[in-house]
C-alpha positions as CSV (number, residue, x, y, z in Angstrom):
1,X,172.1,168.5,47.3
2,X,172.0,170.1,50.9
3,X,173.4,173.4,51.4
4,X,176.0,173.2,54.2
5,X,175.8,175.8,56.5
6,X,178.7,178.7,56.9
7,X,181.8,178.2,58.9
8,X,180.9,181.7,60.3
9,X,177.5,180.7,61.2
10,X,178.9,177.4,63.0
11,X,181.3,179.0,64.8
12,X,178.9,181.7,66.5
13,X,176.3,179.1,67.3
14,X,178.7,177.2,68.8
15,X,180.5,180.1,70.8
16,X,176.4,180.7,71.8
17,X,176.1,177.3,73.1
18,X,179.2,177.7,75.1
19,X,178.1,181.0,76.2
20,X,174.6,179.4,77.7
21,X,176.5,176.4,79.2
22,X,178.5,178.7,81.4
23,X,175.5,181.2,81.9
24,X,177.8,184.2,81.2
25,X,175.4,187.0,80.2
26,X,177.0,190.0,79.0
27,X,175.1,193.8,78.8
28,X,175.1,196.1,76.3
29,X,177.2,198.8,78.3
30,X,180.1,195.8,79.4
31,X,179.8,194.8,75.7
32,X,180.9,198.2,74.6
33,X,183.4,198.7,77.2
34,X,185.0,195.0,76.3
35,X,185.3,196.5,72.6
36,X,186.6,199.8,74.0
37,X,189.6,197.8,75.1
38,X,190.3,196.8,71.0
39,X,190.0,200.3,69.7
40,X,190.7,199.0,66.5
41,X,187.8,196.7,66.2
42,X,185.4,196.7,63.2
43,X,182.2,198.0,65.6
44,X,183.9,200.4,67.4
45,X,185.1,201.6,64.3
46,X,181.4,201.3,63.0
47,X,179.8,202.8,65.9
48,X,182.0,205.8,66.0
49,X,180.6,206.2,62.2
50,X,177.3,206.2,62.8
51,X,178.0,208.6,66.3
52,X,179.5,211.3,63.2
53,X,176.4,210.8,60.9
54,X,174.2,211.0,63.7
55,X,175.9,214.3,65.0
56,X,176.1,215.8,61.6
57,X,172.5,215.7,60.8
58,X,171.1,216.6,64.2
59,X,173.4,219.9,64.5
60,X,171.9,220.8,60.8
C-alpha cells in the first residue's frame, strides 16, 4: 500500500511551484518584515523566543 503524501506537504510544494512560475524571490530581511506585519504569527512568536534565550545566556 503506498503512503500518500501530507496535505501539508502538497500544499507547500504546490505554493513553491507557483512561487517559481512567477519568479517572485523573496529575502530573508523582506521575509521577516512581511511576518512583522502579523505580529501574531507562529515564527515571530518563535523568533522572539529564541531572541530571549539567546539574550539570557550571552548576558550570563
Amino acid at each position: 500500500m503506498a503512503a500518500n503524501p501530507s496535505p501539508l506537504r502538497c500544499h507547500a510544494l504546490s505554493k513553491d511551484t507557483i512561487l517559481e512560475s512567477k519568479s517572485i524571490k523573496m529575502g530573508a530581511y523582506k521575509y521577516i518584515e512581511e511576518l512583522y506585519k502579523k505580529k501574531q504569527s507562529d515564527v515571530l512568536r518563535f523568533l522572539a523566543r529564541v531572541r530571549v534565550w539567546e539574550h539570557r545566556h550571552l548576558t550570563s
